[in-house]
C-alpha positions as CSV (number, residue, x, y, z in Angstrom):
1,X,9.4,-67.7,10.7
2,X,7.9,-69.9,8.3
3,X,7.1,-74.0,8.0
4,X,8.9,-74.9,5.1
5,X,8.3,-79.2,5.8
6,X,5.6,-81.5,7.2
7,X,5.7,-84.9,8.0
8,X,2.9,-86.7,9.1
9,X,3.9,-89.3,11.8
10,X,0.9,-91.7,12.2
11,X,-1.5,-89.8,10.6
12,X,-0.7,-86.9,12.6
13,X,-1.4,-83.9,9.6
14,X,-4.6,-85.9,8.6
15,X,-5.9,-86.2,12.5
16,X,-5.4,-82.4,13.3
17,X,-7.1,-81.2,9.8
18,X,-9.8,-83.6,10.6
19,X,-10.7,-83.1,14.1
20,X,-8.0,-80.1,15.1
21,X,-8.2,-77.6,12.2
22,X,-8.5,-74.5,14.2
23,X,-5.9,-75.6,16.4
24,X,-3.8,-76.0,13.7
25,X,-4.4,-72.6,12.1
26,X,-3.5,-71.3,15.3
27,X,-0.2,-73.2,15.0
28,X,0.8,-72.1,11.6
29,X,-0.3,-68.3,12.6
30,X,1.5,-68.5,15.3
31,X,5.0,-69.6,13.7
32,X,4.4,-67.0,11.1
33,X,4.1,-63.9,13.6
34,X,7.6,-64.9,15.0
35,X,10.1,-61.8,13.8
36,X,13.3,-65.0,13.2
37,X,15.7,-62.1,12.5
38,X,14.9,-60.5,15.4
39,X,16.3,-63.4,17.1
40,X,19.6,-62.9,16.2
41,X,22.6,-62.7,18.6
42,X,25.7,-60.9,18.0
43,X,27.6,-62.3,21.3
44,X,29.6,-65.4,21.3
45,X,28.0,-68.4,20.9
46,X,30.2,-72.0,20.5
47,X,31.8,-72.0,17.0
48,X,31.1,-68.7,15.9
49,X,34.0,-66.2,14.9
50,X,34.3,-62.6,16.5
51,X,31.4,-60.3,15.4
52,X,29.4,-63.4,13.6
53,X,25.6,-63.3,14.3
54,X,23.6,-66.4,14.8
55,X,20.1,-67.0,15.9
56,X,19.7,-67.5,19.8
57,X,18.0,-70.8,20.8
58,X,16.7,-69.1,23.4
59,X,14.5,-65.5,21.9
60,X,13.3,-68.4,19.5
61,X,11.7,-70.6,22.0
62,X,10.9,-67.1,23.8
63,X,9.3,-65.5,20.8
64,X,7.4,-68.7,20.0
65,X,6.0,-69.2,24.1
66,X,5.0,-65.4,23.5
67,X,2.7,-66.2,20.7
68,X,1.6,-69.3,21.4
69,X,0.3,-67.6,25.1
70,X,-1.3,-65.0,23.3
71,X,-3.3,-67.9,22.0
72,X,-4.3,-69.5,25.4
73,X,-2.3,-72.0,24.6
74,X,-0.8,-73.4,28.5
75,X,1.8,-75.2,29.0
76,X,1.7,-78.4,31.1
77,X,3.3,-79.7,34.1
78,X,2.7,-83.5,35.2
79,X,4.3,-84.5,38.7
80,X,6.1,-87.7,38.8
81,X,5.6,-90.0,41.7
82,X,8.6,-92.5,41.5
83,X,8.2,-95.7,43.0
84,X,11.0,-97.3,45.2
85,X,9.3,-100.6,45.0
86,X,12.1,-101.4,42.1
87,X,15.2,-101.4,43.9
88,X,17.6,-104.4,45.3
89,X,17.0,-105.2,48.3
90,X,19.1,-103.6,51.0
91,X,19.2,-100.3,48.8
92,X,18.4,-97.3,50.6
93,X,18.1,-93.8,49.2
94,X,18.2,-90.4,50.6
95,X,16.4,-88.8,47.6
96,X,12.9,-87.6,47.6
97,X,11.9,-87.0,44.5
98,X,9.9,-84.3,45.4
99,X,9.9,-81.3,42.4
100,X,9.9,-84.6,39.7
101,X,7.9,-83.4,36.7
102,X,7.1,-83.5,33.2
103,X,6.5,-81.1,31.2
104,X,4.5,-79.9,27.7
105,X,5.4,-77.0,26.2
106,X,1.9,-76.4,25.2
107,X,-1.6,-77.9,25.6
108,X,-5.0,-76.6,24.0
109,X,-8.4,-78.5,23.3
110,X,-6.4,-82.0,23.4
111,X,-3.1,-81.0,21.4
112,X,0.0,-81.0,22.6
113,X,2.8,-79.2,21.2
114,X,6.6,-79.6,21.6
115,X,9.2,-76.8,20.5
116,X,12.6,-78.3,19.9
117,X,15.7,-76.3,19.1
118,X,18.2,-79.3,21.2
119,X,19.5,-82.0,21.0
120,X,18.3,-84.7,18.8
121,X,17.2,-87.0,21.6
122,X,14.7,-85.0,22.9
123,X,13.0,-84.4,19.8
124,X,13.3,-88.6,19.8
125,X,11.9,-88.5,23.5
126,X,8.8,-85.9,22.8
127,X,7.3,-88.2,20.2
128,X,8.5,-91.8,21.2
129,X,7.8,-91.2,24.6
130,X,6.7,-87.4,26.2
131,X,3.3,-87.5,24.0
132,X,2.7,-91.0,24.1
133,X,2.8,-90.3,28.3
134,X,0.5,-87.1,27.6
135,X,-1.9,-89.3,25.6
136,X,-2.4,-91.7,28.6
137,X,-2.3,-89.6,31.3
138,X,-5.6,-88.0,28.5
139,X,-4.3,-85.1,28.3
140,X,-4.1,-85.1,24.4
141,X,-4.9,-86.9,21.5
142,X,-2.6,-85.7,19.0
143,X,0.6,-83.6,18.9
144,X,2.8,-81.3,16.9
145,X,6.7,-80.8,16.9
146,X,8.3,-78.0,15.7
147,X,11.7,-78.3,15.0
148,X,14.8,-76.3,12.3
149,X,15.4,-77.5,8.8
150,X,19.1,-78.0,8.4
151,X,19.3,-74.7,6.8
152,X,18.1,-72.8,9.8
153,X,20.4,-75.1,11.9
154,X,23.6,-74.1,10.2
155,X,23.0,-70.3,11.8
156,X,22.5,-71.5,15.1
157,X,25.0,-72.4,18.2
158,X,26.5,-76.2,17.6
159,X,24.6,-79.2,19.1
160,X,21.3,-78.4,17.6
161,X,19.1,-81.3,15.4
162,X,16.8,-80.8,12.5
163,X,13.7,-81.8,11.0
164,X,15.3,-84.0,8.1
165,X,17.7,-86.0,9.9
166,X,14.3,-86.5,12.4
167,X,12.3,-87.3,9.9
168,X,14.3,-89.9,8.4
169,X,14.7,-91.9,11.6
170,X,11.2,-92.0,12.2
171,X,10.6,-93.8,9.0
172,X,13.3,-96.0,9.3
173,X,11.4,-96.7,12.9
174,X,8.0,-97.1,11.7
175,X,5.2,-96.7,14.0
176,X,4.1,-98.6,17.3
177,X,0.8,-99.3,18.5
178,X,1.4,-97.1,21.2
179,X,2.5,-94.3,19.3
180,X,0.0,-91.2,18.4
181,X,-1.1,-89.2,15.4
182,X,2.8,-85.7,15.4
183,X,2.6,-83.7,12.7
184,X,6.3,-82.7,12.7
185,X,7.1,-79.0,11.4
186,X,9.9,-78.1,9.8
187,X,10.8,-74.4,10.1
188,X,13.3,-71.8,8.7
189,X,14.0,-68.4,9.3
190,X,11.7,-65.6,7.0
């Protein structure tokens, strides 16, 4: 796999080379051990035709946790207490809320990584809200997403966004004071 785009969402690229460079390396040494062809499926998939090979969502994200883990990179799980506190009066729930979590792909030395191969709102939801949640919980200061260039999404299953049509919106949004330092990476197949 390689990174074939970078954008730098509130000084994300500048914070990691500044204060995260080996953790960075590790990033960009990780992607480019990933085998992409390797990763393609011959079975059905939605909108493929009989005998058409695609890449599998799936042995990416695999292929990428297996790197990343032979880094000592860990991924992160957060319980979430809800409060009942909120609802109208007389409202009474069964529900207990018990296995409520959230989660971080990957967390090393203070950066958090997200790998997004869905939907466009949760590559929205990592940045805008996941990381920012991370970062005052202190469990990082700075985080990377890695997401498909449109290129690499054509030759995937439907439904999946990609790094340009991401990176537009988040200029268009501008940043917020609570918003932290992404690099967003934009990968393609080797």
């Amino acid at each position: 796999m390689r990174i074939v785009g970078r954008y730098s969402f509130n000084g994300g690229e500048e914070a990691l080379k500044t204060y995260y460079a080996m953790e960075l390396a590790e990033v960009e040494r990780a992607l480019a051990a990933v085998d992409s062809a390797a990763c393609k499926t011959k079975r059905r998939e939605a909108n493929l035709l009989p005998g058409q090979a695609s890449y599998s969502r799936r042995a990416l994200h695999q292929a990428l946790r297996k790197q990343f883990r032979m880094l000592e990179w860990k991924n992160h799980r957060v319980a979430c207490n809800y409060s009942k506190e909120y609802y109208e009066p007389g409202y009474q729930t069964g529900e207990t809320f018990k296995a409520a979590f959230r989660e971080m792909d990957f967390v090393k030395n203070r950066v958090g990584i997200e790998i997004q191969f869905g939907k466009y709102v949760l590559m929205v939801y990592d940045v805008c809200a996941k990381m920012t949640i991370f970062h005052n919980l202190g469990l990082i200061d700075v985080g990377i997403e890695i997401v498909p260039v449109k290129e690499f999404v054509k030759d995937m299953s439907s439904g999946v966004s990609y790094f340009e049509q991401f990176v537009w919106d988040l200029q268009q949004r501008g940043v917020a004071d609570i918003d932290i330092p992404v690099l967003i990476l934009g990968i393609a197949q080797d």
